[in-house]
TIVO-2410 file (N, C-alpha, C; in nm, 3 decimals):
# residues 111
REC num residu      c1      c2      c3 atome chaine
REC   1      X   9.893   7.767  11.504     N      A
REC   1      X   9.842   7.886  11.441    CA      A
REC   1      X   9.880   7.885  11.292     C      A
REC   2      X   9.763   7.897  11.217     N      A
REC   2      X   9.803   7.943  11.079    CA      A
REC   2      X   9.899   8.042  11.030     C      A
REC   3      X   9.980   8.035  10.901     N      A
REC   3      X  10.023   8.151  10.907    CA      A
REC   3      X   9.895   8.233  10.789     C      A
REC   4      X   9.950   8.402  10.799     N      A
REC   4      X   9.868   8.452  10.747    CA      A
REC   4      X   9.912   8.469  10.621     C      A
REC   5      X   9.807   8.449  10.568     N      A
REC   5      X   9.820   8.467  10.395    CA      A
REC   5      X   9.815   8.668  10.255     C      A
REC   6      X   9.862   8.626  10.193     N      A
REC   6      X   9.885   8.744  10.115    CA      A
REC   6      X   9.690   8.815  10.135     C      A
REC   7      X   9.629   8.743  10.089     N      A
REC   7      X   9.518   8.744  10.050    CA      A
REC   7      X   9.425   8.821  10.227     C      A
REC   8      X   9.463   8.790  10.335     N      A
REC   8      X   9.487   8.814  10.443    CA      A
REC   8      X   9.490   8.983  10.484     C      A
REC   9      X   9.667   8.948  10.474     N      A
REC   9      X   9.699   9.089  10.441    CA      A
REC   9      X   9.576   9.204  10.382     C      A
REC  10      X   9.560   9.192  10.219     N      A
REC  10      X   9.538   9.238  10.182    CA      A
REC  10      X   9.379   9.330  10.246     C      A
REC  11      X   9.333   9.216  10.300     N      A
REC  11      X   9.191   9.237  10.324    CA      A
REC  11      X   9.209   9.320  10.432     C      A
REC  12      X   9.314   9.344  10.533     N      A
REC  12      X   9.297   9.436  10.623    CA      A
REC  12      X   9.339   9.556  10.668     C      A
REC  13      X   9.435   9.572  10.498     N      A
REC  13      X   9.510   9.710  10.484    CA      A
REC  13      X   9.366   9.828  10.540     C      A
REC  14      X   9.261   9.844  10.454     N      A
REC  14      X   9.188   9.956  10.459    CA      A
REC  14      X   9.149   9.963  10.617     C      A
REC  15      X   9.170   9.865  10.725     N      A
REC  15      X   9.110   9.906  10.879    CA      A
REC  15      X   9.265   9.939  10.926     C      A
REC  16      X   9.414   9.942  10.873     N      A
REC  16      X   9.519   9.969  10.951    CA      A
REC  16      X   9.550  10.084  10.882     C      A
REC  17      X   9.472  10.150  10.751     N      A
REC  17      X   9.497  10.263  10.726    CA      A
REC  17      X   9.495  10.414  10.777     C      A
REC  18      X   9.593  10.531  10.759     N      A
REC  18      X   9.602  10.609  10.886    CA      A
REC  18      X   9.546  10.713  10.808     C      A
REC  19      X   9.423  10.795  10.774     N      A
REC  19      X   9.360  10.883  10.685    CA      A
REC  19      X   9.469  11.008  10.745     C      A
REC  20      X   9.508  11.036  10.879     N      A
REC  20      X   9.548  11.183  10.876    CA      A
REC  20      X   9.691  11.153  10.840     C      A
REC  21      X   9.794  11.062  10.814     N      A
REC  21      X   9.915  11.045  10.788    CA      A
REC  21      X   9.894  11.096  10.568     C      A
REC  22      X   9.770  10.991  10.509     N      A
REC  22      X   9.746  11.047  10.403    CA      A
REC  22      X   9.698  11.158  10.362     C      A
REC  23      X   9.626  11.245  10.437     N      A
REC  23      X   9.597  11.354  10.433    CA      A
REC  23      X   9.553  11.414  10.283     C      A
REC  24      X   9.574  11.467  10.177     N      A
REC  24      X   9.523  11.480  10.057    CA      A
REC  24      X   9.561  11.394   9.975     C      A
REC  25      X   9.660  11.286   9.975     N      A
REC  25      X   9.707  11.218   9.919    CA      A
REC  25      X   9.600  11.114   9.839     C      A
REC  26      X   9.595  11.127   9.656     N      A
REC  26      X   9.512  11.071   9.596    CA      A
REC  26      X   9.646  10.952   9.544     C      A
REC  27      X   9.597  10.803   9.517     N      A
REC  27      X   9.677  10.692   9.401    CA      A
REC  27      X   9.581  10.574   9.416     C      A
REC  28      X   9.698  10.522   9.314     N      A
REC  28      X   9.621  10.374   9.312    CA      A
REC  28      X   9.755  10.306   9.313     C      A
REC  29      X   9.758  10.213   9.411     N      A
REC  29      X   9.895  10.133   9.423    CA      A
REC  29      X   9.876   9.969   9.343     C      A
REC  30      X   9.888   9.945   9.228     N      A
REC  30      X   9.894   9.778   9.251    CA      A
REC  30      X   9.969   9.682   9.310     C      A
REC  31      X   9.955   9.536   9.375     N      A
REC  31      X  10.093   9.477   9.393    CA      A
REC  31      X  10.053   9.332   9.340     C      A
REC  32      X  10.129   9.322   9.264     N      A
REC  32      X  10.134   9.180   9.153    CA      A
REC  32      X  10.222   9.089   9.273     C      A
REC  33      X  10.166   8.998   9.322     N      A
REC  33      X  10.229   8.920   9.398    CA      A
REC  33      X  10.252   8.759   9.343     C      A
REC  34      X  10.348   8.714   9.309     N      A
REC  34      X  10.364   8.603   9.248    CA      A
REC  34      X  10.377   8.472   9.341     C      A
REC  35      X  10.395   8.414   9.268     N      A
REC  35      X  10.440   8.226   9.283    CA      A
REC  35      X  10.246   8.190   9.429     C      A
REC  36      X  10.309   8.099   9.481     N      A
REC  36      X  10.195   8.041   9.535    CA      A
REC  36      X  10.170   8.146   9.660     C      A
REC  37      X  10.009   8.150   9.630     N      A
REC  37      X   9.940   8.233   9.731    CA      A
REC  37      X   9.930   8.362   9.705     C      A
REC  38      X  10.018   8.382   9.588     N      A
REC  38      X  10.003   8.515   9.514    CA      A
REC  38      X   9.875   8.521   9.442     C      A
REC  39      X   9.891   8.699   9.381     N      A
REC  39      X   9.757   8.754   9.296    CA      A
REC  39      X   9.768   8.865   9.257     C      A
REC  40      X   9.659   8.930   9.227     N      A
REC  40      X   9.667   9.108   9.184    CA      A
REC  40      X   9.616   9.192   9.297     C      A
REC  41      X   9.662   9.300   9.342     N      A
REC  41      X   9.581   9.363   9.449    CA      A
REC  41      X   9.574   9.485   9.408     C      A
REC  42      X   9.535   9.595   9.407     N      A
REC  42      X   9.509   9.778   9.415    CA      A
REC  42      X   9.435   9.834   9.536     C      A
REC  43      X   9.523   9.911   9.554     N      A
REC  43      X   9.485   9.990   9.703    CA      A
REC  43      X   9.454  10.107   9.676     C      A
REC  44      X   9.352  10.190   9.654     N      A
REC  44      X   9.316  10.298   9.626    CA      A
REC  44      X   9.304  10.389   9.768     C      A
REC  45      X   9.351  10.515   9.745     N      A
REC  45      X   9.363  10.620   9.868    CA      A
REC  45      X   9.300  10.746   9.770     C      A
REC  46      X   9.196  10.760   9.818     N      A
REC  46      X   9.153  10.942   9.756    CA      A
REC  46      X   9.061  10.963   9.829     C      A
REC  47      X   9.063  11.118   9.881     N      A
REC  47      X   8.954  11.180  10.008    CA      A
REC  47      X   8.973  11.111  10.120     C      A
REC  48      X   9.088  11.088  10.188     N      A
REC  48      X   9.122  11.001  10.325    CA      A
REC  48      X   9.085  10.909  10.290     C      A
REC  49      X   9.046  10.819  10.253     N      A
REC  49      X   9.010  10.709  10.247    CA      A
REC  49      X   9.065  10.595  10.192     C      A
REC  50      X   9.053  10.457  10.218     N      A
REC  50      X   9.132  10.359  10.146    CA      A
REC  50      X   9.006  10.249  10.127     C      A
REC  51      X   9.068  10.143  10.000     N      A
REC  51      X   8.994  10.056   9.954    CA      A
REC  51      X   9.086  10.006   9.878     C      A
REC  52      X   9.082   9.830   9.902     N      A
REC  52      X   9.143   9.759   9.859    CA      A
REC  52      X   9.002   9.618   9.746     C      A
REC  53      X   9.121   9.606   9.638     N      A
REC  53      X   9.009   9.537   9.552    CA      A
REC  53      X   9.145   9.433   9.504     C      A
REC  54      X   9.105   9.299   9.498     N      A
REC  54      X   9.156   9.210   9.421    CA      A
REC  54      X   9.162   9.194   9.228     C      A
REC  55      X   9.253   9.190   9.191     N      A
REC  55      X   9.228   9.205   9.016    CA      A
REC  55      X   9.347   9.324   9.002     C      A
REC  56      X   9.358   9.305   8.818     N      A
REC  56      X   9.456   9.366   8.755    CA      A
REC  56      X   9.399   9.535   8.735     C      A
REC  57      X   9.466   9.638   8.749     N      A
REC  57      X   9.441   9.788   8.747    CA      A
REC  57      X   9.529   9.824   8.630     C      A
REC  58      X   9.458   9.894   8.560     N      A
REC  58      X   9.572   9.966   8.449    CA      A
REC  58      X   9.581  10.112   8.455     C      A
REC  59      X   9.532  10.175   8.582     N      A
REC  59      X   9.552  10.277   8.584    CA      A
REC  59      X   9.617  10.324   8.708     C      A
REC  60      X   9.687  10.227   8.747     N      A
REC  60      X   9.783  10.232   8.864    CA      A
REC  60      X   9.898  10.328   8.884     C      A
REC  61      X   9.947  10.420   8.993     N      A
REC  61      X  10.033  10.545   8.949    CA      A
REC  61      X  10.185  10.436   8.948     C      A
REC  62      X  10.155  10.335   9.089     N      A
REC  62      X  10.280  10.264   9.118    CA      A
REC  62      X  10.193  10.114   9.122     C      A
REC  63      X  10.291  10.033   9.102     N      A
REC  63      X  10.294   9.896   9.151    CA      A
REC  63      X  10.436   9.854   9.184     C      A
REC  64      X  10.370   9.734   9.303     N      A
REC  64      X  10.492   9.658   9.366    CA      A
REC  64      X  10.483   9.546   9.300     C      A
REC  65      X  10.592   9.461   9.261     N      A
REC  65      X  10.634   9.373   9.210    CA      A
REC  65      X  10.724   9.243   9.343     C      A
REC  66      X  10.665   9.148   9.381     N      A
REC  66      X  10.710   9.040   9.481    CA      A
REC  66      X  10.688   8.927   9.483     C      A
REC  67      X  10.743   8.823   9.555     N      A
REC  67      X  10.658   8.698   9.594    CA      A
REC  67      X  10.597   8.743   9.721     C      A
REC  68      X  10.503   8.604   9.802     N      A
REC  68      X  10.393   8.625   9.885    CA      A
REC  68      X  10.478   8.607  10.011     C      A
REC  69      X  10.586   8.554  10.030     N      A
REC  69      X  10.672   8.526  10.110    CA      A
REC  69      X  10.748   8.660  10.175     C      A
REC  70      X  10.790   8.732  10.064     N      A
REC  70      X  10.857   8.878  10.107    CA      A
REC  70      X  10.758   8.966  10.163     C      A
REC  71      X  10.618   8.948  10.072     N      A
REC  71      X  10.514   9.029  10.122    CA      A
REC  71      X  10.485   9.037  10.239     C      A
REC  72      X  10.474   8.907  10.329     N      A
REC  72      X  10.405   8.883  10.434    CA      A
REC  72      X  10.517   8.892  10.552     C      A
REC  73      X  10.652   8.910  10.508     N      A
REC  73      X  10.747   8.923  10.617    CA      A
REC  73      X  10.755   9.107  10.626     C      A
REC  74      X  10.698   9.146  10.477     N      A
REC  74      X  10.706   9.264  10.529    CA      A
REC  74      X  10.620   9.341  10.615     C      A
REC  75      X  10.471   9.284  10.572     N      A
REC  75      X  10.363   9.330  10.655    CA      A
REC  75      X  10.350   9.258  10.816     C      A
REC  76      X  10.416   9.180  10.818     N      A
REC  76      X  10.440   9.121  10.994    CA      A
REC  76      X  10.579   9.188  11.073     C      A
REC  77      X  10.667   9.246  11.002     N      A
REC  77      X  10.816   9.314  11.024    CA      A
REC  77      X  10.891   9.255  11.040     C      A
REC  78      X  10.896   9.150  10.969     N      A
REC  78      X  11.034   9.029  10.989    CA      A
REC  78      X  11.140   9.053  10.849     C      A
REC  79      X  11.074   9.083  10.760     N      A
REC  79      X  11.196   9.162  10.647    CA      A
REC  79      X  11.153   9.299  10.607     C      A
REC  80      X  11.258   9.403  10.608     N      A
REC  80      X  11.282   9.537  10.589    CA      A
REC  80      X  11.224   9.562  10.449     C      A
REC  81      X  11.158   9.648  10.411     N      A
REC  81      X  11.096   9.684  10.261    CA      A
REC  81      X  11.213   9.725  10.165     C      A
REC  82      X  11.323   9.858  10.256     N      A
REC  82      X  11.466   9.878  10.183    CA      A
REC  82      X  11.484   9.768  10.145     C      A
REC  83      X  11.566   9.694  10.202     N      A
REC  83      X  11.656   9.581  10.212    CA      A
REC  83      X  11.587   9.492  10.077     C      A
REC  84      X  11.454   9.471  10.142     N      A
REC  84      X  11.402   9.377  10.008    CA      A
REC  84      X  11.389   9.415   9.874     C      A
REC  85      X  11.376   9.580   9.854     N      A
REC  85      X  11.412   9.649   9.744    CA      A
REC  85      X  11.513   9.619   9.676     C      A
REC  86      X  11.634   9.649   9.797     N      A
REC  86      X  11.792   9.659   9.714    CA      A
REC  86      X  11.831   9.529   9.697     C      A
REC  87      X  11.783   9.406   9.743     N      A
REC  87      X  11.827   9.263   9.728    CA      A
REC  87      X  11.739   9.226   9.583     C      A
REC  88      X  11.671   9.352   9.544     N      A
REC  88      X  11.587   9.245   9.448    CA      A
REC  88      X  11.461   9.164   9.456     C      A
REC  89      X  11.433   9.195   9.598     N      A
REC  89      X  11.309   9.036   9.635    CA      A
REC  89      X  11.170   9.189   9.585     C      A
REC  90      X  11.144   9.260   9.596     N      A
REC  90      X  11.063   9.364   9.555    CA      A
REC  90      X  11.135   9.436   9.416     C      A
REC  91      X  11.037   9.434   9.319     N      A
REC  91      X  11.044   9.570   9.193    CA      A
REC  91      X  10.945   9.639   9.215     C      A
REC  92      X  10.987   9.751   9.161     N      A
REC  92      X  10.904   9.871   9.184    CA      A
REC  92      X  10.850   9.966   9.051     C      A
REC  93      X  10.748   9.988   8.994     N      A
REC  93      X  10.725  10.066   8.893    CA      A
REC  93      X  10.670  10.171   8.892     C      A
REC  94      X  10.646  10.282   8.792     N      A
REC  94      X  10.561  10.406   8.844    CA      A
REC  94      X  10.665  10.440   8.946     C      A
REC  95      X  10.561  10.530   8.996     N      A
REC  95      X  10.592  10.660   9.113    CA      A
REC  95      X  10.637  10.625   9.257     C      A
REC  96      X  10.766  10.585   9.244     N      A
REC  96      X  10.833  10.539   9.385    CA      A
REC  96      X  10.756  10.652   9.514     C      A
REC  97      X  10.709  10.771   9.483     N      A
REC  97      X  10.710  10.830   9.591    CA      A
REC  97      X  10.567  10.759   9.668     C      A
REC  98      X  10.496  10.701   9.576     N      A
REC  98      X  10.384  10.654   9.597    CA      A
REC  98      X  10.349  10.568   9.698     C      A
REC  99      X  10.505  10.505   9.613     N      A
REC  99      X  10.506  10.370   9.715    CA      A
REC  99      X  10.556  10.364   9.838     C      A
REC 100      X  10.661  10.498   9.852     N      A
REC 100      X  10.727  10.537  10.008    CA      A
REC 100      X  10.580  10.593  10.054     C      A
REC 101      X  10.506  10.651  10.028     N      A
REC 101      X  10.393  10.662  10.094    CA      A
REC 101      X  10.302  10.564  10.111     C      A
REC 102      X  10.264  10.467  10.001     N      A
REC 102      X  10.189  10.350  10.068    CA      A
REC 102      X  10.253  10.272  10.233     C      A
REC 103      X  10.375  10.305  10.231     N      A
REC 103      X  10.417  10.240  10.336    CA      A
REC 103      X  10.388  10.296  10.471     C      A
REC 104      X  10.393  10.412  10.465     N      A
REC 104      X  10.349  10.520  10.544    CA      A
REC 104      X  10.207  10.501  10.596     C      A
REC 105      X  10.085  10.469  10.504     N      A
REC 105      X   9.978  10.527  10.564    CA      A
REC 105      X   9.910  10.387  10.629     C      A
REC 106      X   9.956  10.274  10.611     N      A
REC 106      X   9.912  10.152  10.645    CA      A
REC 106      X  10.007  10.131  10.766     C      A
REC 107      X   9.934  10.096  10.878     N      A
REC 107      X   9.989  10.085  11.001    CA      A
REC 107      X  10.025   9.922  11.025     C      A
REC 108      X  10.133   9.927  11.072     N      A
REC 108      X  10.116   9.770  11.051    CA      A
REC 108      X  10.088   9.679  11.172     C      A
REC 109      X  10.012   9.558  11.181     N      A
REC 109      X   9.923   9.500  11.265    CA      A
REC 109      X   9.989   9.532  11.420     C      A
REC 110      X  10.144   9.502  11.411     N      A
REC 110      X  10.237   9.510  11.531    CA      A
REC 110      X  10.243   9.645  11.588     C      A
REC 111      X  10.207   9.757  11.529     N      A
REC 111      X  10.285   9.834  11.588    CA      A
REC 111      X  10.187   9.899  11.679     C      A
***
């Protein structure tokens, strides 16, 4: 089995998204994902809804800052998002609350 890629991920946030967990919740999240297999991503949430687009956003409230490695252990649940915060393997800019909510409304494949 392949493993799954950032690019992956990305494409299937908007079908694991939970509209009544976001509820009025409007942003635009970017996540700059570096080194190999990395890229630019923005996840837009406004009117329940989500949409994800590849490319740089400059009008982003938050962005995550990672490699593709942390990314993908976080979206499979093999490394903790805290943990990868406070170790450093994730930066965070903008509106942290944003980003405790991006985590929130995307369900993740496992659960």
């Amino acid at each position: 089995m392949m493993a799954v890629t950032c690019a992956e991920i990305f494409a299937r946030m908007p079908e694991q998204f939970d509209a009544e967990v976001a509820g009025d919740w409007d942003a635009k999240v970017a996540y700059k994902i570096e080194g190999d297999g990395g890229g630019n991503w923005a996840m837009t949430v406004s009117n329940g809804s989500c949409s994800v687009a590849q490319g740089e956003v400059d009008d982003a409230t938050a962005t995550i800052i990672t490699d593709c490695e942390t990314w993908v252990g976080i979206a499979e649940g093999s490394v903790e998002p805290t943990t990868a915060f406070m170790t450093g393997k994730i930066r965070i800019e903008g509106n942290m609350a944003d980003v405790m909510k991006a985590q929130k409304v995307i369900k993740r494949a496992d659960a």
